[in-house]
C-alpha positions in Angstrom: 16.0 16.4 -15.7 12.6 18.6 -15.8 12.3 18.9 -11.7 8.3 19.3 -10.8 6.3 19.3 -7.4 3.8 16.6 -7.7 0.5 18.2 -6.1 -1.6 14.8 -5.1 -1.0 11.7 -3.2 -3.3 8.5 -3.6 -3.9 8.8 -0.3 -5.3 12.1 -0.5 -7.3 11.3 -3.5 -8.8 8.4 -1.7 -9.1 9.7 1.6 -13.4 9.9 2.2 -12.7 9.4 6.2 -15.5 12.3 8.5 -13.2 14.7 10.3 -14.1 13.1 13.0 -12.3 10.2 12.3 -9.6 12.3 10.7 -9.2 13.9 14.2 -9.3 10.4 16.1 -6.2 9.3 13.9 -4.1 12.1 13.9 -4.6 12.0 17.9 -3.6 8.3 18.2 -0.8 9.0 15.6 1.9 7.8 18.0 0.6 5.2 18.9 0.5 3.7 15.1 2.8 5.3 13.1 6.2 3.8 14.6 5.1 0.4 14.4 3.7 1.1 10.7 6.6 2.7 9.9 9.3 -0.2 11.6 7.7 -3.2 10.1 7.8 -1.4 6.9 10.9 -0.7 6.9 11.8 -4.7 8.0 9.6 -5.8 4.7 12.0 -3.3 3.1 14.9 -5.1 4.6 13.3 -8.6 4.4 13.1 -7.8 0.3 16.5 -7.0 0.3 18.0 -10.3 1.7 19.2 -8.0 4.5 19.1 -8.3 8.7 16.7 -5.9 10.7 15.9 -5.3 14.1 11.9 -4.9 14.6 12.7 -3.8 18.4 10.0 -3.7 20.4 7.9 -4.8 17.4 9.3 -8.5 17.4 5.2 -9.9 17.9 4.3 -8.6 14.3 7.4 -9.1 12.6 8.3 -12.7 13.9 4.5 -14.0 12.3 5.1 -11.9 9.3 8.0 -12.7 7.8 7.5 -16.8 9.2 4.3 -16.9 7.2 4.2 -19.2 4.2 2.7 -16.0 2.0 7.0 -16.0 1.5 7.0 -19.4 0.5 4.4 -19.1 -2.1 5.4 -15.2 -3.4 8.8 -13.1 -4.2 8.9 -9.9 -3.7 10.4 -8.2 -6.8 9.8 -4.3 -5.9 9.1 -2.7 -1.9 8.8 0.9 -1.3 8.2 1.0 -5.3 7.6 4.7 -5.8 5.7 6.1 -9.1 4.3 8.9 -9.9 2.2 10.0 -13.0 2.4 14.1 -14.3 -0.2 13.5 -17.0 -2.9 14.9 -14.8 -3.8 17.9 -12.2 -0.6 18.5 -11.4 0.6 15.1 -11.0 -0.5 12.4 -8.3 2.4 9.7 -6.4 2.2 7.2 -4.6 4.3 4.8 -3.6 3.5 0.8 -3.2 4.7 -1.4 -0.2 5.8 -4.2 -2.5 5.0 -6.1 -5.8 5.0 -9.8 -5.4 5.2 -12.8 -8.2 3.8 -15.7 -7.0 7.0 -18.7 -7.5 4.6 -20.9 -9.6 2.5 -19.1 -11.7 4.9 -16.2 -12.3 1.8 -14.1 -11.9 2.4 -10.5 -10.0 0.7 -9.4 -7.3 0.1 -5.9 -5.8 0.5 -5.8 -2.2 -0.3 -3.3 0.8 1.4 -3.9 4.3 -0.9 -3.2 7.1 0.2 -3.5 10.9 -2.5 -3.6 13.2 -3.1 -3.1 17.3 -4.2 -6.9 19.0 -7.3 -5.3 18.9 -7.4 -3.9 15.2 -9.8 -5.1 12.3 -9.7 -5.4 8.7 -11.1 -2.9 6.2 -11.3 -2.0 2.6 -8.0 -1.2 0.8 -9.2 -1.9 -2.4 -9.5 1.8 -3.7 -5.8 2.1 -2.3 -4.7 -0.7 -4.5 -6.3 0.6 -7.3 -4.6 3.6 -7.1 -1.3 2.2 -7.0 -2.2 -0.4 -10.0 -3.2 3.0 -12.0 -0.1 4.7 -11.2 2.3 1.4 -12.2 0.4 1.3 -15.2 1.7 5.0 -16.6 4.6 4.0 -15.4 5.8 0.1 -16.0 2.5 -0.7 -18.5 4.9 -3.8 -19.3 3.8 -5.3 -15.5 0.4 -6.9 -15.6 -1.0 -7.1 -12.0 -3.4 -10.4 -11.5 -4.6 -9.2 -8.4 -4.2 -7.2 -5.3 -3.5 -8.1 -1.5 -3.7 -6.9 1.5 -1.1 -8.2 4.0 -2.5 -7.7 7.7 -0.4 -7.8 10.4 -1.4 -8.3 14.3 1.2 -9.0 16.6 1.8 -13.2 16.6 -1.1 -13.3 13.6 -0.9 -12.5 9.9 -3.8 -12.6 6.9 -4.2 -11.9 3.6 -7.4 -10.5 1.7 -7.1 -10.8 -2.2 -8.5 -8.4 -4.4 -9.9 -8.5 -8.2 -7.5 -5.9 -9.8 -10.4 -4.3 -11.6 -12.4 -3.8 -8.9 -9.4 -1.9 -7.2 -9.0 0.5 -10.1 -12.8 1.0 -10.9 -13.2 2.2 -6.7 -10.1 4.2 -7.4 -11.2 5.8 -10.5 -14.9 6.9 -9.0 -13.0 8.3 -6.1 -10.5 10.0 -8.1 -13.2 11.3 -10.7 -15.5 12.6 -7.0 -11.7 14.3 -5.7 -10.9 16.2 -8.2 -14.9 17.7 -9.1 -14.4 19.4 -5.5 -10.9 20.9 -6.3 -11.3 24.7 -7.4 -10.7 24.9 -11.3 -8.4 27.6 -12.0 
């Protein structure tokens, strides 16, 4: 196997935060990482059909995984990693999970995002985008219908659905503005 370093993340691509908020986040890091980082690893587990312990984490992960979004959607892929070499030195990413909805057979392209009590909503769509772009170098065969955030509050969870097109156009103008400020060797 041809062994490369892959030189971009989506998130780095789509990242148009000031510093100043760049320097907020990395200061608060503790405080939003390990949950982040638990409750994905229980929608992991949860995909798997295996047990997990949320710990101290049980408010967000008790209303996520009893929501009827599970009812309604399977997850087929979580923690799907992709990456594409066909351009600047390659760009990864890798997805929280790719649902199909149990009626329609339709997937779905999903983000996972835990939030404080206090937390809002914002626009992932240029995130999804990115992560529909990348699946479709490498699974073309997987048609995505639409894109979904999955917000999670301790004892509350919501969804915000996406147009698929929309996420990729976002993604694509971002990409296009990232890599016109990169040096060109």
């Amino acid at each position: 196997m041809n062994k490369r370093w892959v030189k971009w993340s989506i998130s780095q691509i789509i990242d148009s935060r000031s510093d100043y908020v760049k320097d907020l986040h990395e200061r608060t890091r503790n405080e939003w990482a390990v949950r982040g980082d638990c409750i994905h690893e229980c929608l992991d587990l949860f995909a798997q059909g295996k047990s997990f312990d949320p710990g101290e984490y049980k408010e967000w992960a008790d209303c996520l995984f009893a929501d009827d979004l599970w009812n309604r959607y399977a997850i087929v892929a979580s923690e799907y990693r992709m990456v594409d070499m066909s351009e600047m030195g390659g760009i990864g990413g890798s997805c929280d999970c790719i649902l199909r909805h149990k009626e329609t057979g339709d997937y779905v392209l999903a983000d996972l995002k835990t939030l404080s009590k206090k937390g809002s909503k914002r626009n992932i769509s240029a995130q999804l985008g990115g992560y529909v772009s990348l699946l479709k170098k490498c699974k073309p065969e997987i048609k995505i219908a639409r894109c979904m955030a999955i917000w999670s509050w301790p004892h509350k969870t919501d969804t915000t659905t996406y147009k698929t097109n929309e996420c990729v156009e976002k993604y694509q103008k971002l990409k296009t503005e990232f890599f016109s400020k990169q040096p060109q060797i």
